[in-house]
C-alpha positions in Angstrom: -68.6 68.8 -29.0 -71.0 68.2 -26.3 -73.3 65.1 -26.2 -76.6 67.0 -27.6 -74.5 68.2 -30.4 -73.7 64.8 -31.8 -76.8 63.3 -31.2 -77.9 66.6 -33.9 -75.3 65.2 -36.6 -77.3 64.2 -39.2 -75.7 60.3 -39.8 -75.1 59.6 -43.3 -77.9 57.0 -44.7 -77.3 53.3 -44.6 -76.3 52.1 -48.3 -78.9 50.5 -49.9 -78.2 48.5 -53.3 -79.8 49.9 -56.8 -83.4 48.8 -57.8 -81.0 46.9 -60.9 -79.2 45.0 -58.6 -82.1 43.6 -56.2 -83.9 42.8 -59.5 -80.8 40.6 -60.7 -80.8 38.9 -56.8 -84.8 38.3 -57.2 -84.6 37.0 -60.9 -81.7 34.6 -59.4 -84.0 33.4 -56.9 -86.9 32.8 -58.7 -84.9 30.9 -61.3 -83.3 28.3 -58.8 -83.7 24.9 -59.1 -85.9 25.1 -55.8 -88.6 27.9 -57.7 -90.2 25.1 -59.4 -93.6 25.2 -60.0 -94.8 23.3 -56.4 -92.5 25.3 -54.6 -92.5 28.4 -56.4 -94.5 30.3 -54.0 -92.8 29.3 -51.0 -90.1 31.1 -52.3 -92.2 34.5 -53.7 -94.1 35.2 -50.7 -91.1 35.8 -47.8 -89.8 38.0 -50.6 -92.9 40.4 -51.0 -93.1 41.2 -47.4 -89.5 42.2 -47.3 -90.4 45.7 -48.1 -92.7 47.8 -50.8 -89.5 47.7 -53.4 -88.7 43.7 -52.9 -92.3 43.3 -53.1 -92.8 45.3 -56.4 -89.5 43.8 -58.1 -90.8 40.4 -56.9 -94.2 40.5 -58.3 -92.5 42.3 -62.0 -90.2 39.2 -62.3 -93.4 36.8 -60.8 -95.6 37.7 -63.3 -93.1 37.8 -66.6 -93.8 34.1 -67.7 -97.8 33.0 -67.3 -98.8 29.2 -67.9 -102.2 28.6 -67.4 -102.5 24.3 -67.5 -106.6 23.9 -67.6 -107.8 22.8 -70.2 -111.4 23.4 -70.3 -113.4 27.0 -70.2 -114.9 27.1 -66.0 -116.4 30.8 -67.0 -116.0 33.1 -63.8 -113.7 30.7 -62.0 -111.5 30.4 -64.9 -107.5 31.3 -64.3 -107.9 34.0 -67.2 -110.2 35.3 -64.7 -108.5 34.6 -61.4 -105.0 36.1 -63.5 -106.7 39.3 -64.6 -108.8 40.1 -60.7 -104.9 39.9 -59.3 -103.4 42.3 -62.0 -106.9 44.6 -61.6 -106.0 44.8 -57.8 -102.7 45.7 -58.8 -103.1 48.4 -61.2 -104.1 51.4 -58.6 -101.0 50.5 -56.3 -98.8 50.3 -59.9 -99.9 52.9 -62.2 -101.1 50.2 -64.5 -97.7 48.9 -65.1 -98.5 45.5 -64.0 -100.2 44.7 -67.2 -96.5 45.5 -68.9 -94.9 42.9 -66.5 -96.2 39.5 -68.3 -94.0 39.0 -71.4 -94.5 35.4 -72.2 -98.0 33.4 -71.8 -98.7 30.2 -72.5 -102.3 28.4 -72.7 -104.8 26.6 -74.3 -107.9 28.1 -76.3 -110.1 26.9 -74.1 -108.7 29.0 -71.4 -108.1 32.2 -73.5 -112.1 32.2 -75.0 -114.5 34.1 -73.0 -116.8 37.5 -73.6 -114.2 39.6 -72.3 -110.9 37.7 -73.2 -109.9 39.4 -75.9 -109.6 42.9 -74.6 -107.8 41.3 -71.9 -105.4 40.0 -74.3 -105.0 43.3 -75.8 -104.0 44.9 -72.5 -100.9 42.8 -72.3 -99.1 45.5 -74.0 -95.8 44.1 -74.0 -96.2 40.7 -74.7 -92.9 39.1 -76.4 -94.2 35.2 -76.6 -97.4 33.8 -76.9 -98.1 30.0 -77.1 -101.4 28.0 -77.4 -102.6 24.7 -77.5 -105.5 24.6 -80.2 -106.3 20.7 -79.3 -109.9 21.3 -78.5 -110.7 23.1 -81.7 -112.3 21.9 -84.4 -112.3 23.1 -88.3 -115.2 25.6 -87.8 -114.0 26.8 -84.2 -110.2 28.2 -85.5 -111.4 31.0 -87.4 -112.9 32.4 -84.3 -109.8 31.6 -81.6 -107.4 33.2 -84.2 -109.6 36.3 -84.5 -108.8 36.6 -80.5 -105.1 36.2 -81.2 -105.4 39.1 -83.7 -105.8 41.6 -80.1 -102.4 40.3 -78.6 -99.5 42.9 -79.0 -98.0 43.7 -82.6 -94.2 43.4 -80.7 -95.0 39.5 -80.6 -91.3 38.2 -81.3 -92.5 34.2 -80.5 -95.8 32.9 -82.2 -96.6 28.8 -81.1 -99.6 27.4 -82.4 -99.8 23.8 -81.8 -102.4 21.0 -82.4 -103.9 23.6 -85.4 -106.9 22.3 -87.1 -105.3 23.5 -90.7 -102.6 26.0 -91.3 -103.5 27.7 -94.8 -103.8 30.9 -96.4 -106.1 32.7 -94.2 -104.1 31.9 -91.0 -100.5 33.4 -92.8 -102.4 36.3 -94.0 -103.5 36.9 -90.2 -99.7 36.5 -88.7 -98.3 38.4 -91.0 -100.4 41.6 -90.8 -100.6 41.5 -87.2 -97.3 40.2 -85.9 -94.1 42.4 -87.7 -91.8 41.9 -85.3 -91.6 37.9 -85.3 -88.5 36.7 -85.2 -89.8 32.9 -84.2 -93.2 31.3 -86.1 -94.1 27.5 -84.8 -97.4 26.5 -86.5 -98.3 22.9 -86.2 -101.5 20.3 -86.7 -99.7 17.2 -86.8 -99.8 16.8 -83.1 -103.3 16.0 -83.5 -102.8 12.6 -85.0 -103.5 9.6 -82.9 -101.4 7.0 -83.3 -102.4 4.5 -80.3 -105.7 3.1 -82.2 -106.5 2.8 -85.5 -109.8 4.1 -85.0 -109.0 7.3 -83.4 -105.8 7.6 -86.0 -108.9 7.7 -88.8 -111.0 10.0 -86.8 -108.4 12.5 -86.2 -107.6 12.6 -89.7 -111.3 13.6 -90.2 -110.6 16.6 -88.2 -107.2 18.0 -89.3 -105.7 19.1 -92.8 -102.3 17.4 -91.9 -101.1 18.1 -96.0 -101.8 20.1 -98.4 -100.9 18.1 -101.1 -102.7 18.0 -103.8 -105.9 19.1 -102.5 -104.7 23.0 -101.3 -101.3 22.7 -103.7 -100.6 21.1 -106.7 -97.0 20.5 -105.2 -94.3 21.3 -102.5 -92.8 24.1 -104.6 -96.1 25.8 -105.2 -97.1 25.8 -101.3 -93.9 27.1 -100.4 -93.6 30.2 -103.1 -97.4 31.0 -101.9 -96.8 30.7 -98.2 -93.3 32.3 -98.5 -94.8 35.8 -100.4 -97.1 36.3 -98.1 -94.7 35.8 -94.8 -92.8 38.4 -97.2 -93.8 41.3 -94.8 -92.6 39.1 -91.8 -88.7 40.6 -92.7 -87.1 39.7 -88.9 -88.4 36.2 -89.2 -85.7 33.8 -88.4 -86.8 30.4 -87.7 -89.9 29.2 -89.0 -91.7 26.2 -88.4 -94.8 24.1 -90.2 -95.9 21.5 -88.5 -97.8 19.5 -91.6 -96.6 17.0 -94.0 -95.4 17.6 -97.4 -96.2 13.9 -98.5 -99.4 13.7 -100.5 -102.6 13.5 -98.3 -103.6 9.5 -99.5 -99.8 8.4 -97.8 -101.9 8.4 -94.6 -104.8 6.7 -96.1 -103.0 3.8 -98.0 -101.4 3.5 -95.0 -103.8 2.5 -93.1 -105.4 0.4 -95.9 -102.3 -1.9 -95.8 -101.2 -1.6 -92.2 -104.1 -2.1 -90.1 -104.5 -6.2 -90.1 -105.3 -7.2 -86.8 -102.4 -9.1 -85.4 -100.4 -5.7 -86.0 -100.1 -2.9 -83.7 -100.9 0.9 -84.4 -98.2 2.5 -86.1 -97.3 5.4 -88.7 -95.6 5.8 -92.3 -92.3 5.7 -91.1 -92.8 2.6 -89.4 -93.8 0.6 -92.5 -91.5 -0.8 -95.2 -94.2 -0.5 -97.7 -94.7 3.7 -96.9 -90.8 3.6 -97.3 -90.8 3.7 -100.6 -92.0 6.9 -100.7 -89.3 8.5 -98.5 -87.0 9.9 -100.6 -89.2 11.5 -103.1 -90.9 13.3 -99.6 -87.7 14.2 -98.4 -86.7 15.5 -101.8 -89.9 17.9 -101.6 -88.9 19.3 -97.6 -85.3 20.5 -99.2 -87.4 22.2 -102.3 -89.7 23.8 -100.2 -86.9 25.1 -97.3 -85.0 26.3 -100.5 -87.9 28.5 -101.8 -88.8 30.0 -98.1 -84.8 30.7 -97.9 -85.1 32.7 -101.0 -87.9 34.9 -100.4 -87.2 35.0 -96.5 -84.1 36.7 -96.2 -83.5 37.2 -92.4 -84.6 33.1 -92.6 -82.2 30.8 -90.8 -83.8 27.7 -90.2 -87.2 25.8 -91.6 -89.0 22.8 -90.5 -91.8 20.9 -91.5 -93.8 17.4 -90.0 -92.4 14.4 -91.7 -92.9 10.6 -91.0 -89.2 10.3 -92.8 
């Protein structure tokens, strides 16, 4: 075979590893101990200019868990904002598939409210978790965050809503006719409760239905056969999770009425010998309630409310 003929031989193509096993390798490297938040570009950026399929893979895996940490609304500059402009300019390049890539996001309400926000929601069309911080809400500001929640994707499997101004009827309804494929509900107000000053521990409580007993429910039993028929539709949920008291509401109050002489520091219920008292009835009334949920929740495995005991 002469030289010229060889040099025709078509040579077999180098091996190149499937797109499965590069996206194992990137999901590795993005998940070392190095790809912490600081450093977590440092180690995305050498990988996109690898090539046009690293890149791609990179940027799939990049974007899959979102946490936007602001904590107040900054309108055009926002990181909604800056988030959405990066996914817009790469739509054309990806068919549109980048808005599929972001399964998890985590914010606060402040940074998810805007004109536009909830159709931006809405085109996350796979979303699997969503988590948000309702701290700056008030009473009368809820209603309209949660009507933004309503656009994110009916194949939500995680629902956290912390620092919640009141969980009640209307909120339940709203999960549960929106959200069928939950497998994990966190709702919680208690987090809004200030402890460090007495003070701010009595203003908070101004501002957040921490129990619902007696003035939404007679009792523990009755909240929990109302709440647990209308989760009824919810039939994957597995862990659920209410983050108020089951104590009656004026355990806070005579708390505070008994507690707050001035030689004594801030300090909750299950601090105090005289609150004590009252433990076991309270604990008595979490096992009644988890019992009724069980019942009517049959994919239930675990329940959880607040408790100072």
């Amino acid at each position: 075979m002469s030289l010229e003929t060889a040099h025709n031989v078509a040579q077999p193509a180098p091996p190149t590893l499937p797109a499965e096993i590069l996206d194992l390798v990137i999901e590795f490297a993005l998940q070392s101990p190095d790809a912490t938040s600081p450093h977590l570009f440092s180690a995305v950026a050498p990988l996109t200019l690898a090539s046009s399929q690293f890149r791609l893979l990179t940027l799939r895996r990049f974007f899959r868990h979102i946490i936007f940490s602001e904590t107040e609304f900054k309108k055009d500059n926002s990181q909604w904002n800056r988030f959405f402009r990066l996914l817009d300019s790469l739509a054309e390049r990806t068919g549109g598939e980048c808005f599929t890539w972001v399964r998890s996001l985590r914010a606060t309400s402040r940074t998810l409210m805007g004109r536009f926000h909830s159709a931006r929601l809405a085109a996350l069309t796979h979303l699997e978790e969503l988590s948000v911080d309702l701290a700056p809400e008030g009473l009368a500001t809820q209603k309209p965050l949660l009507k933004l929640i309503d656009k994110a994707s009916h194949k939500l499997t995680t629902l956290t809503l912390t620092s919640l101004p009141c969980v009640d009827i209307p909120l339940l309804r709203l999960i549960a006719a929106t959200f069928p494929c939950l497998l994990d509900l966190y709702l919680s107000c208690t987090e809004r409760l200030e402890f460090h000053c007495w003070s701010c521990y009595e203003e908070s409580l101004g501002q957040t239905t921490h129990s619902p007993i007696p003035d939404m429910f007679s009792d523990s039993r009755n909240m929990a056969i109302v709440f647990a028929k209308i989760l009824k539709p919810l039939t994957h949920l597995t862990h659920l999770h209410l983050g108020i008291y089951l104590s009656d509401e004026m355990l806070v109050q005579t708390h505070i009425d008994h507690a707050e002489a001035e030689e004594r520091l801030p300090f909750g219920p299950e601090l105090c010998t005289l609150c004590d008292e009252a433990a076991a009835e309270v604990q008595l009334r979490e096992l009644a309630a988890g019992l009724e949920f069980a019942q009517s929740l049959k994919a239930l495995r675990t329940v959880g409310f607040s408790s100072f005991f």
